[in-house]
LUMNU-495666 format. One record per atom (N, C-alpha, C): y, x, z. Coordinates in Angstrom, 3 decimals, always signed. Layout:
% residues N
((Y X Z)),
...
% end
This chain:
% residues 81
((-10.337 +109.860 +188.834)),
((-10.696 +108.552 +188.337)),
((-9.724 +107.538 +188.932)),
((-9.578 +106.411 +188.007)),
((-8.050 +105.832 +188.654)),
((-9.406 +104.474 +189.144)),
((-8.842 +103.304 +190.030)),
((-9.087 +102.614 +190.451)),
((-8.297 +101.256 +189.328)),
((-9.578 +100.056 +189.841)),
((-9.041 +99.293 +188.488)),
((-9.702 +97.794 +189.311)),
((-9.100 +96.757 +189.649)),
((-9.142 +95.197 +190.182)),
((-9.286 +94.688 +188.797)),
((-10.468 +93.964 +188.810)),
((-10.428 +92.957 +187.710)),
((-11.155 +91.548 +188.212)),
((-10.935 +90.273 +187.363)),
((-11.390 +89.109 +187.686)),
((-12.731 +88.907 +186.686)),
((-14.032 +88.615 +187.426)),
((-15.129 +88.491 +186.349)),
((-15.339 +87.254 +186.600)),
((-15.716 +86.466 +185.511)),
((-16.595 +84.728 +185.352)),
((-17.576 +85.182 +186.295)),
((-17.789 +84.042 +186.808)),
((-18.982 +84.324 +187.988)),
((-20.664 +84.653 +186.947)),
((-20.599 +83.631 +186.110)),
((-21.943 +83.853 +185.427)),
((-21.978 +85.334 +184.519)),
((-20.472 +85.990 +184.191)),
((-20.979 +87.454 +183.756)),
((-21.816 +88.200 +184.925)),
((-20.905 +88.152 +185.667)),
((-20.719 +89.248 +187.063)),
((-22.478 +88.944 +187.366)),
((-23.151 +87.967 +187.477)),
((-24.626 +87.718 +188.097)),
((-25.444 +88.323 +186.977)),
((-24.659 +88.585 +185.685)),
((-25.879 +88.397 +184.761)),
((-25.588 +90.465 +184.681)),
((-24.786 +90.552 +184.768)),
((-24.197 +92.028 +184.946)),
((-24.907 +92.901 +186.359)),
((-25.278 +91.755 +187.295)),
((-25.975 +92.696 +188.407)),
((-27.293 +92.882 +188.028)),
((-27.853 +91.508 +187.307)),
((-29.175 +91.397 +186.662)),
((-29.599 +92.676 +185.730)),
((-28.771 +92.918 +185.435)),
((-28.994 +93.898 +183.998)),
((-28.783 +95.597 +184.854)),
((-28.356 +95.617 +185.782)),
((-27.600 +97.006 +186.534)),
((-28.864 +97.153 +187.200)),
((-29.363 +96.106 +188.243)),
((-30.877 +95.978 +188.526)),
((-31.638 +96.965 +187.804)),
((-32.025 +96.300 +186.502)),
((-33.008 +96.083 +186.013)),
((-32.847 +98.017 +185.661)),
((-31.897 +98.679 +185.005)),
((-31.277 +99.306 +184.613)),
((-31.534 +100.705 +185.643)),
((-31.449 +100.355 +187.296)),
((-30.973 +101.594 +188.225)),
((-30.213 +101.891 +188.084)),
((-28.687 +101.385 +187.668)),
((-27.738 +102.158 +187.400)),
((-26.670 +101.074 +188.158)),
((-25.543 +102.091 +188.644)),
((-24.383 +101.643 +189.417)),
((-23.600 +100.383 +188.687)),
((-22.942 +99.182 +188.951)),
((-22.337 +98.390 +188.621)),
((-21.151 +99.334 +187.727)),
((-20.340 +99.964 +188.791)),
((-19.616 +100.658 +188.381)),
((-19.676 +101.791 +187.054)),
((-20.735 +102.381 +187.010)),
((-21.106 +103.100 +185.873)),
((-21.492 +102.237 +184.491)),
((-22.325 +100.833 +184.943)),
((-22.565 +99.956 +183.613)),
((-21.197 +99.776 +182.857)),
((-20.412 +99.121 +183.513)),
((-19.169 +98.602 +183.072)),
((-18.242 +99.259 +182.365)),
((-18.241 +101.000 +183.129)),
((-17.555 +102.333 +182.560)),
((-18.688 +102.493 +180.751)),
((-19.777 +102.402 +180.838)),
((-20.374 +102.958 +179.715)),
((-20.260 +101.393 +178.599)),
((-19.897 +99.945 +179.631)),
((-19.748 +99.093 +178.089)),
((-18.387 +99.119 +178.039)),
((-17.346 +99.580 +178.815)),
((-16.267 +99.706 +177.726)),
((-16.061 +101.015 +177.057)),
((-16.937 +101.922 +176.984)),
((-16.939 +103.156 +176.419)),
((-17.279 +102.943 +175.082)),
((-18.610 +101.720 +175.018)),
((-19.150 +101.198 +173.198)),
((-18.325 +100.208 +173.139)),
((-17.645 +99.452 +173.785)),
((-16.479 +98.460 +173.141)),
((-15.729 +99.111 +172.413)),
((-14.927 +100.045 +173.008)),
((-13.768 +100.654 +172.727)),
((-14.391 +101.394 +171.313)),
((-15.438 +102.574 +171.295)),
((-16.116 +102.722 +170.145)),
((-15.865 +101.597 +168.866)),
((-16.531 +100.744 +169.313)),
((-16.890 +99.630 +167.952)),
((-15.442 +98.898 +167.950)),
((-14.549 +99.018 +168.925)),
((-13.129 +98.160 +167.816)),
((-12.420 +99.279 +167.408)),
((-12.290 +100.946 +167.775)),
((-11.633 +101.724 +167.035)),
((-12.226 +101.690 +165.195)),
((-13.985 +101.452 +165.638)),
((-13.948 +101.286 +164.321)),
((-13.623 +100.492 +163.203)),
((-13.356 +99.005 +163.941)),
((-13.188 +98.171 +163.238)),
((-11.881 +98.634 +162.434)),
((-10.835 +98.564 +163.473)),
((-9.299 +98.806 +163.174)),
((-9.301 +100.507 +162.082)),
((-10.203 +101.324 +162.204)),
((-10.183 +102.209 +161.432)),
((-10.278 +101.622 +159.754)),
((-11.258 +100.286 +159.799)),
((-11.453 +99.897 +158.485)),
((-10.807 +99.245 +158.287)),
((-10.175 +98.050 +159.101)),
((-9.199 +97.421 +158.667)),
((-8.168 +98.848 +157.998)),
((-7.431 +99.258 +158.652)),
((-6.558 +100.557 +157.950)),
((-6.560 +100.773 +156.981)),
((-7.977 +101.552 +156.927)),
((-8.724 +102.045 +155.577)),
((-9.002 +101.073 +154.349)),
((-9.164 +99.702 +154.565)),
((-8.765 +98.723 +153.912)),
((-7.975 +98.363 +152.921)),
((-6.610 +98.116 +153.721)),
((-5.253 +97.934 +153.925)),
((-4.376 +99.105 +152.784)),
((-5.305 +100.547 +153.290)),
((-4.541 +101.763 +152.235)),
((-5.163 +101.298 +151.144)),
((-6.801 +101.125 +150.903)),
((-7.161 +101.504 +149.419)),
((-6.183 +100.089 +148.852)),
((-6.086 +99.050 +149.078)),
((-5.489 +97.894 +148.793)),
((-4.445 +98.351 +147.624)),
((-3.353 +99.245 +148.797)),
((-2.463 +99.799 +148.387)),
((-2.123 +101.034 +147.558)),
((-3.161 +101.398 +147.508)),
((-3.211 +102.781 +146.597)),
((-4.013 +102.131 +145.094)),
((-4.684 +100.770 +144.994)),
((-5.006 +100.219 +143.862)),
((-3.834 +99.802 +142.860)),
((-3.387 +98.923 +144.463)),
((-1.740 +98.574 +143.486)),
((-1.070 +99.338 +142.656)),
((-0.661 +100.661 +143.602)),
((-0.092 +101.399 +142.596)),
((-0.453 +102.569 +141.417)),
((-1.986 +102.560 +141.636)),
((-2.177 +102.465 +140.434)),
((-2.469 +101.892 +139.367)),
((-2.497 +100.817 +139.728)),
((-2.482 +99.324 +138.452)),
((-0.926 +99.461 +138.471)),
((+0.112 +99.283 +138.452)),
((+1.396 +99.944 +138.339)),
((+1.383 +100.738 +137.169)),
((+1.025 +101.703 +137.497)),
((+1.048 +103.416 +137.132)),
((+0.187 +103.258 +135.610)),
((-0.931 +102.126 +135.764)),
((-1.364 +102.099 +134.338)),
((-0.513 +101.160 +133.451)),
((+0.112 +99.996 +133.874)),
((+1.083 +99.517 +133.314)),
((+1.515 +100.164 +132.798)),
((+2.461 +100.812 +133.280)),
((+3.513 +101.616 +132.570)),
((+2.835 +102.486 +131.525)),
((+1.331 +102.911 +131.770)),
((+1.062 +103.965 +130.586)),
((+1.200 +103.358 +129.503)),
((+0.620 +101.965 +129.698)),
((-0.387 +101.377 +128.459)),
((+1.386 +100.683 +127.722)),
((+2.464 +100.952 +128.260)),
((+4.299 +100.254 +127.441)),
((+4.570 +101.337 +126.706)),
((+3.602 +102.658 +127.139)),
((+4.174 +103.562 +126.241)),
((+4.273 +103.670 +124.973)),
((+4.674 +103.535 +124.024)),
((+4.436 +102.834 +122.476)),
((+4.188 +104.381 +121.808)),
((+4.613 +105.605 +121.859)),
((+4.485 +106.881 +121.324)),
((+2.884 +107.315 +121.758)),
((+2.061 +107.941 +120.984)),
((+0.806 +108.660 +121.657)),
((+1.125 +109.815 +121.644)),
((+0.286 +110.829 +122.713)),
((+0.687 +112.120 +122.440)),
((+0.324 +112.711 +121.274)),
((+0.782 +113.724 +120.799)),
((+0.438 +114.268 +119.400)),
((-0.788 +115.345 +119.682)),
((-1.749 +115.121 +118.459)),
((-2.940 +115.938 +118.807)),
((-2.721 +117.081 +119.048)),
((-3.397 +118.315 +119.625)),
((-3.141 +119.857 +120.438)),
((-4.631 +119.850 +119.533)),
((-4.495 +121.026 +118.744)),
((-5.780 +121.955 +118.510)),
((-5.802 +123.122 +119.539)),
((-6.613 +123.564 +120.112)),
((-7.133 +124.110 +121.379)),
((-7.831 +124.963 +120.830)),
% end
């Protein structure tokens, strides 16, 4: 486990012992398990942003892709099957 100095607002840090209190659980362990659901909930965000971002781009080109069908001036010729 690596070691880690950080600066807390005084009113987190009191309201953070309040809750560790209340909790039985180590300062040190609270803090490890809320950046464990931070980190959770912004991978997800940035997963959707992404996921977003592609369908965006995969609309485009197929609005593109129908363009071009609909310039085609020839239809295909009927196939009896």
């Amino acid at each position: 486990m690596r070691m880690l100095s950080l600066k807390l607002n005084e009113d987190v840090l009191l309201e953070t012992d309040k809750v560790v209190k209340e909790l039985k659980m180590s300062r040190n362990g609270y803090i490890n398990e809320a950046l464990r659901v931070f980190n959770a909930f912004n991978r997800r965000r940035i997963l959707k942003k992404i996921l977003h971002r592609e369908s965006r781009r995969v609309m485009a080109d197929s609005m593109a892709v129908l363009k071009e069908m609909e310039m085609l001036d020839d239809p295909l010729p009927e196939y009896e099957f």
